[in-house]
N, C-alpha and C positions, 0 to 999 in steps of 0.2 A: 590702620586708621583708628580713630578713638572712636567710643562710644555711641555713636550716630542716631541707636534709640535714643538713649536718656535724654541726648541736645535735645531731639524732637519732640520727646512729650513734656518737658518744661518749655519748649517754646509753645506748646499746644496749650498748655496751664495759660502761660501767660496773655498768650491772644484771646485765649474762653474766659478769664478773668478780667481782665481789660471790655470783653464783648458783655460781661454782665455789667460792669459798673453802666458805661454807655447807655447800655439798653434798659437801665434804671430810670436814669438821667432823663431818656426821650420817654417814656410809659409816663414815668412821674408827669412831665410839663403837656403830656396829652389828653393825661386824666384833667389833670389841675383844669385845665384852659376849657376843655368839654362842660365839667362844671361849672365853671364860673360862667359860662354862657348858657348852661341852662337855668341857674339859679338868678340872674337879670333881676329886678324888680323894676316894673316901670309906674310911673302916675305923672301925672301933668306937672310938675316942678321942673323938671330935668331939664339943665343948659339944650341949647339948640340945638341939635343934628346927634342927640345923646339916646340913644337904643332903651337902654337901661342900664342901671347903677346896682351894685353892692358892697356892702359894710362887711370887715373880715375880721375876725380879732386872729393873731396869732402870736406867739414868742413875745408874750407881755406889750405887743402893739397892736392896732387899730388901720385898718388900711381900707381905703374908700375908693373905689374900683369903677370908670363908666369908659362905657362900650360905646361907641360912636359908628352911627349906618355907614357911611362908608370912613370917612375921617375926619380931625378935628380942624376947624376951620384955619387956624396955625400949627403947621408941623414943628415940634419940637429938635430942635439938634440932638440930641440923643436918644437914640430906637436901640431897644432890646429886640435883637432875632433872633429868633429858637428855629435854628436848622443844624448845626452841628451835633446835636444830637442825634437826631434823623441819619447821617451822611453816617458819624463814626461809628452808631449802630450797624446798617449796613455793612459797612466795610473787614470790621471785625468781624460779622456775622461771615462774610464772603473766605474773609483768611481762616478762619475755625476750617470753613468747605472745603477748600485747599488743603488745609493742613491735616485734615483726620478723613475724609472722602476723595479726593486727587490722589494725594500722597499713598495713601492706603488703599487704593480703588480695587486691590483683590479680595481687600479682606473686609472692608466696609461696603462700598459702591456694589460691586459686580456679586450678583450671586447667579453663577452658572448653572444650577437646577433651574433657574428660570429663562434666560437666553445668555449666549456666550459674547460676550460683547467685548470686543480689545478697549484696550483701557483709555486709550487717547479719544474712539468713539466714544465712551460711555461719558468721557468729559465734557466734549464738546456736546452733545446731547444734554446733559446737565445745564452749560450754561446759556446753551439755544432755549430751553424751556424755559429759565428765569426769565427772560427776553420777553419772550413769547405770552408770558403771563402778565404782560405791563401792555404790550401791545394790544394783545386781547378786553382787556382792563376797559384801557383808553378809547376806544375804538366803541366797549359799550356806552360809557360815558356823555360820549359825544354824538353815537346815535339817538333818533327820536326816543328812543325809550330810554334816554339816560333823563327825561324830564319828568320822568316818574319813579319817586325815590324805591318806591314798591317793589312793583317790576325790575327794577334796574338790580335790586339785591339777588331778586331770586335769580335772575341772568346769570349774576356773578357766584350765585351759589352752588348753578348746575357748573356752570365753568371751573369749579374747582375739585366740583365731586366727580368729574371727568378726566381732570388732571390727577386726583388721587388714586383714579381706575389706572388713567396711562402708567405713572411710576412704578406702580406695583407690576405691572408689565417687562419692565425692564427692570429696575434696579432689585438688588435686595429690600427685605420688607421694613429695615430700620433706614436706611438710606431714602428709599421713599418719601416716610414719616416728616424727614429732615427738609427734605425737598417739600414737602407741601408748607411746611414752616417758612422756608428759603423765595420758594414762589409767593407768598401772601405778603410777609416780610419786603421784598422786593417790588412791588407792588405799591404799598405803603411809603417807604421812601423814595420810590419814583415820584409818589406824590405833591412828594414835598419840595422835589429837588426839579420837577416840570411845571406844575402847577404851582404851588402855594408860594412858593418863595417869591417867583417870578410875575403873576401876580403881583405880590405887595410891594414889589420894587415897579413895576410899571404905576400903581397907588401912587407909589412915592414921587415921582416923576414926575405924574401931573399934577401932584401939590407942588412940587418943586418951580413950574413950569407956568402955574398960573390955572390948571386947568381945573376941570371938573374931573374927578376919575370916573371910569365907568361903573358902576354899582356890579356889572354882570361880572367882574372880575374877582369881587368880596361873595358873591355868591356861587361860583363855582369851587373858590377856595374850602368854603364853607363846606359844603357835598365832598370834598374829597378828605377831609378834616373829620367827618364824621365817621365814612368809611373805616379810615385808619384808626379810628376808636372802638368802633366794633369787632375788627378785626384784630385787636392785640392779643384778648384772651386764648383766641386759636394759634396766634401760632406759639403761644409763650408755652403751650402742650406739647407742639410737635418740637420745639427745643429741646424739653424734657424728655421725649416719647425715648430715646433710645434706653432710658431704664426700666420700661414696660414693654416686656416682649408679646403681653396677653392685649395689647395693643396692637404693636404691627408685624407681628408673626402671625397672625391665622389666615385664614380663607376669606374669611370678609375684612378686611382692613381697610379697604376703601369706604366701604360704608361704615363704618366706624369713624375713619377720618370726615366723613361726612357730618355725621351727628357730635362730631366735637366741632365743630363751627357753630351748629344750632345750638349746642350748648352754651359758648363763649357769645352767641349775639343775645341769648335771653338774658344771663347774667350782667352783659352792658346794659340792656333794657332794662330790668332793674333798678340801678342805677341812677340812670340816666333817667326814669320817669322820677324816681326818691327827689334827684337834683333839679326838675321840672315842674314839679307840682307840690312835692310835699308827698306824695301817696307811694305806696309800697305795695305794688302787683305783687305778689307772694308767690301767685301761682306760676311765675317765670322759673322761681325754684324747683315747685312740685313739679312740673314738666322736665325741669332740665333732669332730676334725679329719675324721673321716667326713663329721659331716655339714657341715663345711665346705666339703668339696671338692662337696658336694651344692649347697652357695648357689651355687659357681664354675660348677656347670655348669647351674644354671636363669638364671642373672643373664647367661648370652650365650645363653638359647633365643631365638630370634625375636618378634620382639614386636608382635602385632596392631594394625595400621594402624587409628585412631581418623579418619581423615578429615584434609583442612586444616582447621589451626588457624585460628579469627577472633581479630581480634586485638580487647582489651579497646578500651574506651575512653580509658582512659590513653593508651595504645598509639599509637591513631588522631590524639589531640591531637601526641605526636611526631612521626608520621611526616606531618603536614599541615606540619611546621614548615619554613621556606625553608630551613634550614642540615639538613634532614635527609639531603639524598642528598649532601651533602659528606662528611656524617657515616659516612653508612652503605658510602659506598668508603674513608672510612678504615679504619673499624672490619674490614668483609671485607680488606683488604688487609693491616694491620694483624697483625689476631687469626685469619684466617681457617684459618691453618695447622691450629691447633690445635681452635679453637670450630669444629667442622663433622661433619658426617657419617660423612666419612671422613678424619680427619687423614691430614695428609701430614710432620706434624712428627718426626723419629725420635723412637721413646719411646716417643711418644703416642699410644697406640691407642682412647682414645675422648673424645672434647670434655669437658674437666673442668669436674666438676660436671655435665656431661651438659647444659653450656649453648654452645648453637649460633649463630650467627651468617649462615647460610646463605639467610636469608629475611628482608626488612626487617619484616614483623613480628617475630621473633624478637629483631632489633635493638633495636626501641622496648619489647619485654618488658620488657628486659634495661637501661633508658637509664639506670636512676637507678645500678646496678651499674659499667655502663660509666662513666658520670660519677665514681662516688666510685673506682674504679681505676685508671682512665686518666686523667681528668680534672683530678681535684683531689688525685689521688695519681699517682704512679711504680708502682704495683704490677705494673699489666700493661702490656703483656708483663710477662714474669718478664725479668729483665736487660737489656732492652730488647732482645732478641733481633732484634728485627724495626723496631729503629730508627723509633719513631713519632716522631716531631720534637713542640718547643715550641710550635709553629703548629697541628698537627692536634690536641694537649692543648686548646690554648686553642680550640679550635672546638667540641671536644665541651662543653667548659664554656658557652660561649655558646651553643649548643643547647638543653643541659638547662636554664640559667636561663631562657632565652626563654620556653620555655614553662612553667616553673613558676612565673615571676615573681620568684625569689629573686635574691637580688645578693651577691655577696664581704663574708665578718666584717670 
């Protein structure tokens, strides 16, 4: 068979490339729109049934902007709708899950120091929670206490510092991370795609129609609109989270995931009063950098010993392989400075990515990683620091095909 890694991680490129432009695309016209409706100006001039209006200058033009309480007394034939962004965010977010967590669920998903989960469970458990997180959502929403914007945040804030409790329960601590990403994310363009869109096409309809629309339907959009604004900065962390393992590798990682939402809603807060009033709360910063220095000092508390790790079965087909203990004094002599316990590399005070190499399980974890970096790439070492030669390259390559059966494009 040909090369079955390589296809996979250039198709992985391309879907996570493709998921950034997208999730440009939707943040950008989420911010924009938040803005421009809390920046309104109103005074008695304004056309009839006009909220507020504002004056833009941008790319050498001029652009004069009014906001109508529910809509303008003629609907125009042609409506711009901003929902595809919302949807192919998601979507691509969803196949990234697939493609590097599904695909991968022994070596990303499932960490068996923590419960030993078969992989088809730990999938559908994955995309039961996404579900569940919309359901939950909704349900607060629409209960009495979704008429208090207050209350209704902090509901949704213990609901998610509970679900950052459950993942870490089951999944590994980077998959977690991803997952609370995945659930807020998920969430958010539920929003769009239950509420808000639908919504403004029922809007549409009854101008269509002749009718009055219902105001309650611009104002429930509105509440769900605002959520999805606050809620971007947290997850646009836990996308990134898998490059910070002093993130979601320790002992408290839930509470940590916790105070990176209060992080990302003061920073919209911010904002969002700047775009409101004109005034600049400051102190949104000095708090958020508080509980900064808070992650700093729970992400080196000590972290309870879970037992020796077993290694998957993946794992065990590597390290059965004849070229395995070649392999695995290369890689510890290699990479060991840095991938271990306690580097000894200046700089580097904790194994990046918080991936170790100190234990040939740990190695065969780690083989298809080790293979696409050192193997079939120059990556690692970083500059070759540590002088792996073209002979220990080409060993680990014959290693990993041996046992995957794969062969060179």
């Amino acid at each position: 068979m040909t090369d079955f890694t390589i296809f996979w991680e250039w198709l992985a490129f391309a879907v996570r490339w493709t998921h950034v432009i997208v999730g440009i695309a939707w943040i950008g016209s989420s911010f924009y729109f938040i803005a421009l409706d809390l920046g309104l100006r109103k005074h008695g001039n304004l056309p009839q049934g006009v909220l507020g209006e504002e004056w833009q200058v941008h790319g050498g033009g001029f652009y004069h902007i009014n906001k109508y309480v529910v809509a303008p007394p003629d609907l125009p034939e042609h409506l711009v709708w901003f929902k595809w962004e919302s949807y192919t965010t998601w979507l691509t977010g969803f196949a990234m899950l697939a493609i590097v967590y599904y695909a991968g669920a022994d070596l990303f998903l499932i960490d068996r120091t923590v419960i030993d989960l078969p992989v088809g469970g730990a999938i559908l458990l994955s995309m039961a929670s996404l579900a569940l997180g919309w359901v939950l959502y909704d349900l607060l929403c629409r209960s009495p206490i979704g008429k208090y914007q207050t209350g209704l945040m902090v509901m949704l804030f213990v609901v998610l510092v509970a679900m950052g409790w459950g993942y870490l329960q089951v999944f590994s601590g980077r998959a977690a991370f991803l997952h609370m990403g995945a659930f807020t994310a998920t969430i958010m363009s539920a929003n769009v795609f239950f509420i808000i869109i639908p919504n403004q096409k029922k809007i549409v309809a009854a101008l269509k129609a002749g009718e009055a629309p219902d105001p309650a339907l611009g104002a429930q959009s509105k509440q769900r609109s605002v959520h999805n604004n606050y809620l971007t900065l947290p997850v646009l962390f836990f996308m990134l989270s898998g490059h910070y393992p002093l993130a979601y590798a320790t002992e408290f990682s839930w509470i940590i995931a916790g105070l990176i939402f209060l992080i990302g809603v003061l920073i919209r807060h911010f904002f969002n009063t700047m775009h409101a009033t004109g005034h600049r709360p400051y102190w949104t910063w000095a708090l958020a950098a508080i509980l900064f220095v808070g992650i700093m000092w729970l992400s080196s508390a000590p972290r309870v010993l879970t037992g020796e790790a077993q290694p998957s079965a993946t794992a065990q087909r590597f390290m059965s392989d004849a070229h395995f203990e070649a392999v695995s004094d290369t890689v510890q002599g290699r990479c060991g400075m840095c991938h271990t316990a306690e580097p000894f590399w200046e700089g580097v005070h904790m194994a990046p990515r918080n991936v170790r190499f100190d234990t040939p399980i740990e190695i065969a974890e780690h083989a298809r990683e080790i293979y696409i970096q050192s193997g079939r790439s120059h990556a690692m070492p970083p500059g070759n620091v540590s002088l792996m030669t073209p002979e220990e390259r080409e060993l680990i390559v014959v290693w990993y095909q041996s046992v995957t059966g794969e062969s060179r494009l």
